[in-house]
KOLLUMBA-999489 format. One line per field, with one value per residue: residue in one letter; y, z, x of N, C-alpha, C, O in turn; residue number from 1. Coordinates in steps of 0.2 Angstrom, whole numbers, always signed. Atoms other than C-alpha are relative to their C-alpha. Layout:
N
res <- a/...
n.north <- Y/...
n.up <- Z/...
n.east <- X/...
ca.north <- Y/...
ca.up <- Z/...
ca.east <- X/...
c.north <- Y/...
c.up <- Z/...
c.east <- X/...
o.north <- Y/...
o.up <- Z/...
o.east <- X/...
n <- NUM/...
***
This chain:
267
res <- x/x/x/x/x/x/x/x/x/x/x/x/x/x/x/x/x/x/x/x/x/x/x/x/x/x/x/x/x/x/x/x/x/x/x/x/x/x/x/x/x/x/x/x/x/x/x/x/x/x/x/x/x/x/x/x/x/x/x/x/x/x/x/x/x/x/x/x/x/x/x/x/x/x/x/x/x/x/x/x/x/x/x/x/x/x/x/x/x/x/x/x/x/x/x/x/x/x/x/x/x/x/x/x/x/x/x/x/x/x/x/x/x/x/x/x/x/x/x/x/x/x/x/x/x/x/x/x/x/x/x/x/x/x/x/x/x/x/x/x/x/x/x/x/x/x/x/x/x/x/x/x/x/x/x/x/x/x/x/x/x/x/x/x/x/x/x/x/x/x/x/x/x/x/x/x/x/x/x/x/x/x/x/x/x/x/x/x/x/x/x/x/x/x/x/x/x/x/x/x/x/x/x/x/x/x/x/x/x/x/x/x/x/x/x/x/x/x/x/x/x/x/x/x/x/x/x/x/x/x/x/x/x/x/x/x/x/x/x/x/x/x/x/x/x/x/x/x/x/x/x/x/x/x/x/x/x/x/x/x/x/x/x/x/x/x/x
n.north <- -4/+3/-3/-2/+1/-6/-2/+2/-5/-1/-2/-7/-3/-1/-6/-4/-2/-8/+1/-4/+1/-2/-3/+5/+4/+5/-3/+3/-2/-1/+1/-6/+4/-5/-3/+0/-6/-5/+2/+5/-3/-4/-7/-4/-3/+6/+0/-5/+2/+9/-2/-2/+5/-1/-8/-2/-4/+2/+4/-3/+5/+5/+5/-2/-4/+7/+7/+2/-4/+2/-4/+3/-5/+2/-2/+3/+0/+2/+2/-4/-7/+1/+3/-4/-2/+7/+2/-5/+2/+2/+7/-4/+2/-3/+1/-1/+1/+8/+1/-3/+3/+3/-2/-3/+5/+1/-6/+0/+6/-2/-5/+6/+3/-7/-5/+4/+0/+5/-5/+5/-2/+1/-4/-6/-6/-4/-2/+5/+3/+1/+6/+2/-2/-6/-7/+2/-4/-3/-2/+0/-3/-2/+0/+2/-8/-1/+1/-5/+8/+3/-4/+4/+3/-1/-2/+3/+4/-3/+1/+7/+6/+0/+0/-8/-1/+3/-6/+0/-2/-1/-1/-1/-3/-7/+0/-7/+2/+2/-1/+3/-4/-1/+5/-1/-3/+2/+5/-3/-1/+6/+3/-3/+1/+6/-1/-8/+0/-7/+2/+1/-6/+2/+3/+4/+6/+1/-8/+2/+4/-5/-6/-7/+0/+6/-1/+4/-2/+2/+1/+1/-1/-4/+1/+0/+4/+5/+0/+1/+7/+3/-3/+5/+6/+3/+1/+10/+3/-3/+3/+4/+2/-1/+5/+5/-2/+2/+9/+2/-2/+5/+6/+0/+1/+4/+4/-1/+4/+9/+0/-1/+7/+5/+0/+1/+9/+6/-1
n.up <- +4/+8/+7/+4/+6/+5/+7/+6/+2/+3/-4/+3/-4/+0/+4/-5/-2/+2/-4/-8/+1/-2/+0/+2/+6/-1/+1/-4/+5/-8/+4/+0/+2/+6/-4/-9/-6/+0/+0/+5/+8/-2/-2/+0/-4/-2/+4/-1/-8/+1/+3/-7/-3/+3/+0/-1/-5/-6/-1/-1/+3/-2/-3/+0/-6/-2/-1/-6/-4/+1/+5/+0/+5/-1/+7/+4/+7/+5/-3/+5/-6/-5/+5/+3/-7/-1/+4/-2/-7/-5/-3/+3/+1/+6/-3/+4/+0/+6/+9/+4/-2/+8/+5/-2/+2/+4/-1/-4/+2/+5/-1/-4/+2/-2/-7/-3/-6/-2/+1/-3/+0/-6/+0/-5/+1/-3/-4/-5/-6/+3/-2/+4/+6/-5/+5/+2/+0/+6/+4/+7/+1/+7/-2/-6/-2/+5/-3/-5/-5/-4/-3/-5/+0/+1/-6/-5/+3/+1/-5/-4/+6/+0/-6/-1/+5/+6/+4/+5/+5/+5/+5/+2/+5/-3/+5/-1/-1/-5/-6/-4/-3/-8/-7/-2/-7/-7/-2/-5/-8/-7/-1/-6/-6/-4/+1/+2/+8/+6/+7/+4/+6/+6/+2/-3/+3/+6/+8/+7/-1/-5/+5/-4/+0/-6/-5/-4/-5/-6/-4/-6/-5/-2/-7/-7/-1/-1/-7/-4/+1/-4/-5/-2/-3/-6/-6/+1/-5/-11/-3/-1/-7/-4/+2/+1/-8/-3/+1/-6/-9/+0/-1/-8/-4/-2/-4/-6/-5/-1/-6/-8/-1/-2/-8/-9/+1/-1/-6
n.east <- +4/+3/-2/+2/-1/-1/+4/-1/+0/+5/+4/-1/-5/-7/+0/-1/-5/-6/-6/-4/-11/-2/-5/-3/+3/+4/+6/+4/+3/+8/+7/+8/+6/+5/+8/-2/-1/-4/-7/-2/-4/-6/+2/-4/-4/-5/-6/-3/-4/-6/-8/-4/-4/-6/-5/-5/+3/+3/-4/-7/-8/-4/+5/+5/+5/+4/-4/-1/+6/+7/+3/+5/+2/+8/+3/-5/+2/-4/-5/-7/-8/-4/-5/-8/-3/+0/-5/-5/-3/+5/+2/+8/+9/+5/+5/+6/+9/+0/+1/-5/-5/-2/-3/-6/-3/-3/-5/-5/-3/-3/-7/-4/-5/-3/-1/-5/+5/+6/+6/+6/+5/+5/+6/+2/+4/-2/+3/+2/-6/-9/-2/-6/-4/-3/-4/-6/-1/+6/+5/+0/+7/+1/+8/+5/+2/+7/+8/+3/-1/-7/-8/-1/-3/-8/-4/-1/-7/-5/+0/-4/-5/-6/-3/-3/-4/+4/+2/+6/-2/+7/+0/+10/+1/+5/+7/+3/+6/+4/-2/-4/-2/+2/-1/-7/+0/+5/-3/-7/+1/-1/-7/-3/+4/-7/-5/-5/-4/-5/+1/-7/-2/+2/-7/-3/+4/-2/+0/+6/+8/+1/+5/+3/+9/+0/-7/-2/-1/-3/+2/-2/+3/-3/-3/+6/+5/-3/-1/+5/+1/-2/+2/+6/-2/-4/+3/+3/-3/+2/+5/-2/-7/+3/+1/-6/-1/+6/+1/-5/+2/+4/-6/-3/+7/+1/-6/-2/+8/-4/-6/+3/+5/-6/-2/+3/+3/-5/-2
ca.north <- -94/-103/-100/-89/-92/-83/-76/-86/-77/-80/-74/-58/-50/-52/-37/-27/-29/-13/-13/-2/-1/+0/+9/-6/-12/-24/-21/-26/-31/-27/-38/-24/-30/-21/-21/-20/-8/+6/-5/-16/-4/+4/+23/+37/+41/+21/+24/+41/+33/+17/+28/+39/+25/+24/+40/+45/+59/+45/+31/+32/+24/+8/-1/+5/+16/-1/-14/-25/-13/-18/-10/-10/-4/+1/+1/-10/-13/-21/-21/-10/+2/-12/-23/-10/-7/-28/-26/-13/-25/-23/-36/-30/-33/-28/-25/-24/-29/-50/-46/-40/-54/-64/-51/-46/-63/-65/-49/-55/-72/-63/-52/-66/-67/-48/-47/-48/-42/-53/-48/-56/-51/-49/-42/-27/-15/-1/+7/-12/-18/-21/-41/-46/-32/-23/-6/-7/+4/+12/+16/+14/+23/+29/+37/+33/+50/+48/+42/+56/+39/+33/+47/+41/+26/+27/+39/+28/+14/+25/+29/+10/+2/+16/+16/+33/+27/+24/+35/+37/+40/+47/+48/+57/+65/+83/+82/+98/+89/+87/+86/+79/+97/+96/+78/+82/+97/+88/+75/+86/+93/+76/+71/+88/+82/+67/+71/+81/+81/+90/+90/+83/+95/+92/+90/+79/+65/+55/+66/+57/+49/+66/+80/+95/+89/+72/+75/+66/+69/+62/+57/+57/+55/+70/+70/+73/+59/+47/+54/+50/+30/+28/+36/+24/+8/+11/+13/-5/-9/-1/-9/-25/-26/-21/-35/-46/-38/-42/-61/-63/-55/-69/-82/-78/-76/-92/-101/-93/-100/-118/-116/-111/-125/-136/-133/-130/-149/-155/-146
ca.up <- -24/-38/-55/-64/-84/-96/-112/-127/-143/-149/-135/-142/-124/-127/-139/-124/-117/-113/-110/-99/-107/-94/-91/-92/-108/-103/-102/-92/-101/-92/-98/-97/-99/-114/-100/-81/-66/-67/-61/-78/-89/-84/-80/-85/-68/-64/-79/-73/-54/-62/-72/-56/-48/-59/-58/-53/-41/-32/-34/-28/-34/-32/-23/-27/-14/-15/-14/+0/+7/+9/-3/-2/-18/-15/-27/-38/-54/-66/-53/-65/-50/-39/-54/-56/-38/-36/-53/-43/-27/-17/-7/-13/-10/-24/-17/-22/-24/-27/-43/-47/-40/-57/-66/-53/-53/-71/-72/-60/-69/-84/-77/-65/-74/-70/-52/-42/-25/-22/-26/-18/-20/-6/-6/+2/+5/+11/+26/+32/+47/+43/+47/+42/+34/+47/+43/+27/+21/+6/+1/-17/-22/-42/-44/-32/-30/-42/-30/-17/-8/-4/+1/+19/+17/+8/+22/+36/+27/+25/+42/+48/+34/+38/+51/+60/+45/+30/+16/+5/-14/-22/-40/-46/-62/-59/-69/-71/-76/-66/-49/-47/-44/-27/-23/-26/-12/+0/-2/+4/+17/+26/+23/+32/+45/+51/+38/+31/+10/-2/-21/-31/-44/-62/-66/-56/-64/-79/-94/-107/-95/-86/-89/-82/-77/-66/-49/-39/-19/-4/+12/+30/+46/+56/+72/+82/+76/+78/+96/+100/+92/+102/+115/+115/+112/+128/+137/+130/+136/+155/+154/+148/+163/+173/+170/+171/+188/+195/+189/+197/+213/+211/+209/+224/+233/+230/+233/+248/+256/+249/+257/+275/+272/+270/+285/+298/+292/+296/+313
ca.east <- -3/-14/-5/-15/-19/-9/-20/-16/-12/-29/-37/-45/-39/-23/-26/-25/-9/+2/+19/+29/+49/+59/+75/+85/+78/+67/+49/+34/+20/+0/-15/-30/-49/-59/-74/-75/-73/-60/-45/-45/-35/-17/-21/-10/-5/+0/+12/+18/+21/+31/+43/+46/+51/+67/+72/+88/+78/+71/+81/+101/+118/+122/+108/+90/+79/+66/+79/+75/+59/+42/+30/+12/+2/-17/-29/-18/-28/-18/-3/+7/+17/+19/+25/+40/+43/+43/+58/+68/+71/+55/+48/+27/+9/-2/-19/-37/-57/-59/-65/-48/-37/-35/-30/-16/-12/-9/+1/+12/+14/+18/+32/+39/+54/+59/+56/+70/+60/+44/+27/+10/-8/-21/-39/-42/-56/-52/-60/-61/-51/-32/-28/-10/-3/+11/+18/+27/+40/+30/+14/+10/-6/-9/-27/-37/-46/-61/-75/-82/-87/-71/-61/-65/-63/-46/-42/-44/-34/-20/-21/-20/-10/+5/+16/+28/+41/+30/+31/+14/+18/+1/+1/-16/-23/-30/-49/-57/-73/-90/-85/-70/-62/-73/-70/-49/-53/-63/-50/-34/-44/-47/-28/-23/-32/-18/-5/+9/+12/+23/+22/+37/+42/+38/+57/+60/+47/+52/+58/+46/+31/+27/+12/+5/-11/-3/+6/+16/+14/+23/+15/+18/+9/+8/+20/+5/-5/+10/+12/-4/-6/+10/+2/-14/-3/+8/-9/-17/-1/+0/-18/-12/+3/-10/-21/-7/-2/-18/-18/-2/-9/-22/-9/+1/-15/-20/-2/+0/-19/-12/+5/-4/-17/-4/+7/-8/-14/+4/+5
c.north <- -4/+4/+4/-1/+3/+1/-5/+5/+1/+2/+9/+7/+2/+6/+7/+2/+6/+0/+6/-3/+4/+4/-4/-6/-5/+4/-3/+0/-4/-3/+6/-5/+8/+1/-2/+5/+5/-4/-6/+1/+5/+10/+6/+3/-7/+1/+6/-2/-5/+4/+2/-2/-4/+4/+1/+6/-4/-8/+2/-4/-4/-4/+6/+4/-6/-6/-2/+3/-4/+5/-2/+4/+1/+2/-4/+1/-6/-1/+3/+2/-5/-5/+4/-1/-8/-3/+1/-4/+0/-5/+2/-4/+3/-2/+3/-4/-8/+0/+1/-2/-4/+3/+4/-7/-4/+6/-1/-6/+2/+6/-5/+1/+7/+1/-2/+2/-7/+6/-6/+5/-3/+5/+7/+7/+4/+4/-7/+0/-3/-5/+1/+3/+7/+5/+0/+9/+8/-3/+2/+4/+4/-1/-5/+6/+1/-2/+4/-8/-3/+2/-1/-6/-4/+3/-4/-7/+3/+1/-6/-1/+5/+1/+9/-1/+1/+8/-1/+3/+1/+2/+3/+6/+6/-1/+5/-2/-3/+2/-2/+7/+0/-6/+0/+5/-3/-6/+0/+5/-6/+0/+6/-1/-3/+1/+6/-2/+2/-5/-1/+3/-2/-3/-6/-7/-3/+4/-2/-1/+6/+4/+4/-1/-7/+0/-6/+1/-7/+3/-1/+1/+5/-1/-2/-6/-5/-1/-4/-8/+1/-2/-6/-8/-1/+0/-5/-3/-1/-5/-9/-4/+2/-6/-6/-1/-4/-6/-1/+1/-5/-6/+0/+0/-8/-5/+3/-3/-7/+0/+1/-6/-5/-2/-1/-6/-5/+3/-5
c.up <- -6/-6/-3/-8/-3/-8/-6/-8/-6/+2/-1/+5/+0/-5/+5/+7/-2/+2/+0/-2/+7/-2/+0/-6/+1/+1/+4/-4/+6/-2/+2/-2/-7/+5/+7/+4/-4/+1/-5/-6/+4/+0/-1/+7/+4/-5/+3/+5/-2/-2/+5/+2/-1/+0/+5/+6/+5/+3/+3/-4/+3/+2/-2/+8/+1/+1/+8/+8/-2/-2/+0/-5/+3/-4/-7/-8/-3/+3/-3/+5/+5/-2/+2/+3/+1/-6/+2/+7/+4/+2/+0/+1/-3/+5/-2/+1/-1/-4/-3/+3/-4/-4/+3/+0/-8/-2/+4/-2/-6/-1/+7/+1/+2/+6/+4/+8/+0/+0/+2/-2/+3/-3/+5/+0/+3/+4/+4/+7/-5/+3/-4/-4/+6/-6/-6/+0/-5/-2/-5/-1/-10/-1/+3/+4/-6/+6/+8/+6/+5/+1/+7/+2/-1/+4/+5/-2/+0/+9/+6/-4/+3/+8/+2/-6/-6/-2/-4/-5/-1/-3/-3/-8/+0/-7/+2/-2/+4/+6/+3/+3/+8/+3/+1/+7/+6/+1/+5/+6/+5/+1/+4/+8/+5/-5/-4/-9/-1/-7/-3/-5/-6/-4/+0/+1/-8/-5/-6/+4/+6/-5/+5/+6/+7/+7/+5/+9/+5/+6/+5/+4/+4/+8/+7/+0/+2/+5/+1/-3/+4/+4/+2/-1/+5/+6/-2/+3/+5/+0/+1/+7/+4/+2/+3/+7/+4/+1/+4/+7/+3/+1/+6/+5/+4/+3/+9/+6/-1/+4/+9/+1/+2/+7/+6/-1/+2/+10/+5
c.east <- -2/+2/-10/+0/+2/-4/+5/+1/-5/-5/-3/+3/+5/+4/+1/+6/+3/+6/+3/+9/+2/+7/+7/+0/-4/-7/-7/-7/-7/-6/-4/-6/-4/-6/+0/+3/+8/+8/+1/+2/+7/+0/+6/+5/+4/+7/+5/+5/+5/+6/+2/+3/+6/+2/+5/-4/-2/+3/+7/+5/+2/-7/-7/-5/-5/+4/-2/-6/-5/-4/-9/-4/-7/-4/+3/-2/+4/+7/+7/+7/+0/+4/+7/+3/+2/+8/+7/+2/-5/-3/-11/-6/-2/-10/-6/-4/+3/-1/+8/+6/+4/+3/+6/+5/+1/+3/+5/+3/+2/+6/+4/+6/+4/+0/+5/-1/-4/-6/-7/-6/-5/-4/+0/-3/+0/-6/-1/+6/+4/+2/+8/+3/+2/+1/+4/+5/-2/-6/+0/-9/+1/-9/-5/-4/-4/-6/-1/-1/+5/+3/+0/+3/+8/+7/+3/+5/+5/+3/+4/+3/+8/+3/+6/+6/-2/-1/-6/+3/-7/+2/-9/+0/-3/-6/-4/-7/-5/+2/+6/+6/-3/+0/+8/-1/-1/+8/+6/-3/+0/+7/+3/+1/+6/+6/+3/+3/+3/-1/+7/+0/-2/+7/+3/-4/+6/+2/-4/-7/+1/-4/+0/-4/+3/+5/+2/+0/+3/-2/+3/-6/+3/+4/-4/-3/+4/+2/-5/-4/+7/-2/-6/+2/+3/-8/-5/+6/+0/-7/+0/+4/-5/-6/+4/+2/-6/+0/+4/-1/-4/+5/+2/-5/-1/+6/+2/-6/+4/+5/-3/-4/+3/+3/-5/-4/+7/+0/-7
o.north <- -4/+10/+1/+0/+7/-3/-4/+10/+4/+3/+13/+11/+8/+8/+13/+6/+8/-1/+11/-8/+9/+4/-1/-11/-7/+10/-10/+4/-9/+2/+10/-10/+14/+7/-7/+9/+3/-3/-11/-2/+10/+13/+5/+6/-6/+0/+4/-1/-7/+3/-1/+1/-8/+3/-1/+5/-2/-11/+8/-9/-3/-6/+12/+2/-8/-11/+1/+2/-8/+11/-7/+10/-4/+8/-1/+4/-11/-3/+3/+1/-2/-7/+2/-2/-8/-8/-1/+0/-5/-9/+4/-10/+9/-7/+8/-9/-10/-5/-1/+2/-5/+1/+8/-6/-10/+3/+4/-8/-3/+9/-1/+1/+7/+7/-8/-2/-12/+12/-12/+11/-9/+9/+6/+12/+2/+4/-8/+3/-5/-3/+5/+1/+12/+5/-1/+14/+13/-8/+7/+3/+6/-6/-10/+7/+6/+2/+1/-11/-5/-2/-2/-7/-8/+1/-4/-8/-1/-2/-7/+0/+1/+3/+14/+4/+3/+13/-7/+8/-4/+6/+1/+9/+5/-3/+5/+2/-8/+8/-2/+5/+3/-6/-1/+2/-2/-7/-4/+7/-6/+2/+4/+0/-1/-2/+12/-5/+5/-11/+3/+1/-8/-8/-9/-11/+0/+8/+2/+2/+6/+5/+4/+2/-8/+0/-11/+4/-13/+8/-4/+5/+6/-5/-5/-8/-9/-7/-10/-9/+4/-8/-8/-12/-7/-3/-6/-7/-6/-9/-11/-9/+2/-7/-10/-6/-9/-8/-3/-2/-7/-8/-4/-3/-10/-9/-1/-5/-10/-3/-2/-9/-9/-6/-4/-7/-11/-1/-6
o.up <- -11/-7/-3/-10/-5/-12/-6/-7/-11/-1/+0/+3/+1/-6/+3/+11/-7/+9/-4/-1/+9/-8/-2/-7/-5/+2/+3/-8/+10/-4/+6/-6/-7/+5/+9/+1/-9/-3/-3/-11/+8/-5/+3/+7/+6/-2/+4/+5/+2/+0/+7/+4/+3/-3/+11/+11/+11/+9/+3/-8/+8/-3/-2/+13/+7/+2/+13/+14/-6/+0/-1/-4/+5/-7/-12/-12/+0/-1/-2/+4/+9/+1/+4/+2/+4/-5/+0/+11/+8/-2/+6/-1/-2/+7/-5/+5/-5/-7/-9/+4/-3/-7/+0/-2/-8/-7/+4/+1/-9/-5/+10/+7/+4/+8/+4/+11/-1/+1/+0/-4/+3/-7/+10/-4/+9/+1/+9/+8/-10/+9/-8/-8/+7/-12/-4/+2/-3/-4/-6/+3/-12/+0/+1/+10/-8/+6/+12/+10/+11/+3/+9/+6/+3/+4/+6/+1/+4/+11/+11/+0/+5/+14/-1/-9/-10/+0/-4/-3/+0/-1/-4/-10/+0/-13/+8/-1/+7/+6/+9/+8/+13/+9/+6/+12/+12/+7/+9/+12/+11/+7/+8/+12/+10/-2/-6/-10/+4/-8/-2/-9/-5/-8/-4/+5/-10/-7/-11/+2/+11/-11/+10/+11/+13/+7/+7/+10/+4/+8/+5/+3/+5/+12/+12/+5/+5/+7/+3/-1/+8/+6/+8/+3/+7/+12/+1/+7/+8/+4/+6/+9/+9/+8/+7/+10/+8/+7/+9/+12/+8/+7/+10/+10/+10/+7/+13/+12/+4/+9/+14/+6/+7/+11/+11/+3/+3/+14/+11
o.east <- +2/+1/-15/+6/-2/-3/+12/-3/-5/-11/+1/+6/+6/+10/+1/+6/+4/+6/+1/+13/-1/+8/+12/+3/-5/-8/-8/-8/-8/-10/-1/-6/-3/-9/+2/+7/+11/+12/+4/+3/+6/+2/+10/+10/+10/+12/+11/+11/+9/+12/+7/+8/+8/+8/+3/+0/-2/+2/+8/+4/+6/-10/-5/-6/-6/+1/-1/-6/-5/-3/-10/-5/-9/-4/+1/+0/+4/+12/+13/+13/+3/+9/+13/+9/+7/+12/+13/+5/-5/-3/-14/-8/-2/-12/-6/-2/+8/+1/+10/+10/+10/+8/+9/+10/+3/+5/+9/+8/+3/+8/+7/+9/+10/+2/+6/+3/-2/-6/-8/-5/-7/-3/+2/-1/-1/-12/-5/+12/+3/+5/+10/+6/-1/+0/+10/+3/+0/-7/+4/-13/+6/-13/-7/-5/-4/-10/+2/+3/+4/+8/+6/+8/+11/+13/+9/+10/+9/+8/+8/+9/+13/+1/+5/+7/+3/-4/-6/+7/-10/+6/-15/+5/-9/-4/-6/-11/-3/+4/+8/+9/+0/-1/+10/+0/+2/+10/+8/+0/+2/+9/+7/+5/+8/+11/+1/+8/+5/-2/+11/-4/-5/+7/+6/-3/+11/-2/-4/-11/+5/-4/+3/-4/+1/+12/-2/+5/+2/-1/+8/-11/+9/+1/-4/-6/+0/+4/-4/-9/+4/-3/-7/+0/+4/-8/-10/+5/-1/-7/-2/+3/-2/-5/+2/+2/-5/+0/+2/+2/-4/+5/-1/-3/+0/+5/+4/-5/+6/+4/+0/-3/+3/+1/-5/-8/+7/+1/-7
n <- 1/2/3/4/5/6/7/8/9/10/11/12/13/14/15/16/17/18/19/20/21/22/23/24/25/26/27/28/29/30/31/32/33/34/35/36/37/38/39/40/41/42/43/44/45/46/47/48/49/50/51/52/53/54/55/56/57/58/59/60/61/62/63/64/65/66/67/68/69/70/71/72/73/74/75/76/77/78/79/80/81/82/83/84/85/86/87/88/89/90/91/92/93/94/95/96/97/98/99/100/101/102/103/104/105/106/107/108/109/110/111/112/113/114/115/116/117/118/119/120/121/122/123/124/125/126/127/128/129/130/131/132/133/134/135/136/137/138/139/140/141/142/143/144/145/146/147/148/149/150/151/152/153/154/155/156/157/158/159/160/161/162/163/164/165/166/167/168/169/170/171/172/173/174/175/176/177/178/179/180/181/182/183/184/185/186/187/188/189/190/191/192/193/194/195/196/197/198/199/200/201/202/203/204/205/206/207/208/209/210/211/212/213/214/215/216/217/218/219/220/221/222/223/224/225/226/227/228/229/230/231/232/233/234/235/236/237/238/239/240/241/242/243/244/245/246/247/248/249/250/251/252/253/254/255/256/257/258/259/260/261/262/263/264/265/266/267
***
């Protein structure tokens, strides 16, 4: 992966780092842009989902709940919640738009020194085909539930990206202005559709980085849907061995015509 440039400290940018204390004392620290898309500034609900990810509710004793898991964030931005998950043991993909590769890759060379997992950064537009990226064992998501547009296609990503083990964490902002009250609805009725949530208590967030208004949910693929992609890869499979069958009937076919030719050429 091409180093990325780190801001200088006359970079007027570099007025826009925020940092992220952890619970360890040590601290992650997040370039942001003064101007650019939505993923160029660390979002209240990315800070909510990073502290989570330290909590004693969600973590355990002794070894970490992400130690040694694979982590996939979506929607990354600034790389905040897959940084943490990447400090806590995780093995992470930070993912997002091309425009927003530089600034996951210098956020990821300016917390380097804290990760004791691995962390990479890949493109990816959701609703596209899913190359290279098996089921991990978490989904990482922090708002990502502002654009009526994308609730499809964010869906259908979720859909491929997770696997029958794979938990989905969403982190979102409840906003009662304009319409986002009707694109949050439309959003949880797709997600009925193929899975199963629950909301994580309020308690049971950070005791400083928690509000009213930001919830935590936990994702799962419904049973059913997970029957039924089984259910269509044993039958590419069957069709596969069936194919396969076939060729070898050809095979044998033809070795058996050589073998006859053979012999009634020697009689």
């Amino acid at each position: 992966m091409a180093a990325a440039p780190e801001p200088s400290a006359e970079d007027p940018l570099w007025s826009f780092v925020r940092v992220l204390e952890k619970r360890d004392g040590t601290a992650l620290r997040l370039q942001q842009y003064g101007s650019g898309g939505v993923g160029c500034v660390v979002w209240d609900a990315a800070i909510v989902l990073s502290k989570y990810l330290e909590t004693p509710a969600f973590s355990r004793e002794g070894t970490h709940a992400l130690s040694r898991r694979s982590v996939l964030e979506l929607g990354s931005g600034t790389g905040a919640v897959g940084l943490m998950a990447a400090t806590l043991g995780a093995d992470v993909v930070v993912t997002d738009l091309e425009e927003l590769q530089d600034l996951l890759k210098m956020n990821i060379r300016m917390n380097k020194h804290l990760v004791t997992g691995s962390v990479q950064t890949k493109v990816l537009k959701w609703g596209e085909e899913i190359e290279d990226f098996p089921p991990p064992d978490y989904i990482l998501m922090a708002d990502c539930i502002y654009y009526e547009e994308s609730l499809e296609p964010l869906l259908k990503t979720l859909k491929d990206l997770s696997g029958s083990e794979t938990c989905i964490i969403c982190c979102y902002e409840q906003r009662t202005m304009g319409k986002n009250p009707e694109i949050e609805k439309k959003y949880f009725e797709l997600l009925q559709l193929d899975f199963d949530f629950e909301k994580i208590p309020l308690e049971k967030h950070d005791e400083e980085y928690r509000s009213e208004d930001i919830h935590i949910i936990y994702i799962r693929k419904k049973k059913l849907t997970r029957h039924r992609e089984t259910f269509n890869h044993l039958t590419q499979a069957s069709h596969s061995l069936g194919e396969l069958e076939m060729g070898m009937e050809h095979v044998n076919a033809a070795w058996e015509d050589s073998v006859y030719r053979f012999f009634s050429a020697c009689l």
